[in-house]
Every structure is written in structure tokens, then in C-alpha cells.
N, C-alpha and C positions, 0 to 999 in steps of 0.2 A: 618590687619589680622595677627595674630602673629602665629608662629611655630606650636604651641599646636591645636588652629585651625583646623590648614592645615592637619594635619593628620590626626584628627576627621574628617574634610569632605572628606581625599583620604578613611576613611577605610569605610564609609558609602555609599561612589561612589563604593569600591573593593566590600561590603558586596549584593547592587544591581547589580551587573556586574556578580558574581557567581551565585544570586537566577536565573538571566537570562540566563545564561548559561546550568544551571542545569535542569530548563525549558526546553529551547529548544533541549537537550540531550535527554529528556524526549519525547519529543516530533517526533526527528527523528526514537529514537528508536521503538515508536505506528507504524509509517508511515514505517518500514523495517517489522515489522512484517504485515502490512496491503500488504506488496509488495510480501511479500513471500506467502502468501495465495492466492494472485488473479493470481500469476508465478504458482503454484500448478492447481488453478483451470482452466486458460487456456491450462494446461497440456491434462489435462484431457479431457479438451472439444477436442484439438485437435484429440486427441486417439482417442474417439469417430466417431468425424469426417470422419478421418478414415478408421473404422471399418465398419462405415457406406456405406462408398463410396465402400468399397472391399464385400461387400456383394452384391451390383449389383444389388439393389433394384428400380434403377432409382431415387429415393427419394420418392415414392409411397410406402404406405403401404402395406402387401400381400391382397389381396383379392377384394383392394379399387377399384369401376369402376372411371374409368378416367373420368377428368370434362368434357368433353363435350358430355356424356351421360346425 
């Protein structure tokens, strides 16, 4: 394998090495926005939670007869 070669197949190894790179950039970056939206959403469920809890409902609805009616 002479000179000319070898650098044909390092740039062909370099030019797959970036598309996969670039990929998986791509990739983490989906996966930080899929993290910052479900950080948001259990935000909010916790708020709820609660809001829930400080209203003193018991976790019963208003008005609901209890089950062992």
C-alpha cells in the first residue's frame, strides 16, 4: 500500500468518523430537549401535587359518598 493510498483511506475513515459524530450530536441534542420537557412536566405535576394536598380534600372529590357506601 503506497503513501497516496493511505491517506485516501485515513480521509474516508476521517469523513465516516464526522458523519458519526454529527449524528450522534444530533442525537444527544433530541434527547436534552426530550429532558427539559419531562423536567418541566414533572414540575408541574409536582405543583399540583401539592396544591392538591394543601387543599385538604382527603383525595376525595367534593360531594363523592365514600366507598363503602
Amino acid at each position: 500500500m503506497n503513501t497516496e493510498d493511505r491517506f485516501i483511506e485515513l480521509e474516508i475513515k476521517l469523513a465516516h468518523q464526522e458523519h458519526v459524530v454529527e449524528t450522534l450530536n444530533q442525537r444527544v441534542y433530541e434527547q436534552q430537549q426530550q429532558i427539559d420537557k419531562l423536567e418541566q412536566l414533572c414540575g408541574l405535576l409536582v405543583q399540583r401535587v401539592r396544591e392538591s394536598a394543601q387543599g385538604g380534600s382527603g383525595g376525595q372529590l367534593p360531594h363523592e359518598r365514600p366507598p363503602h357506601y
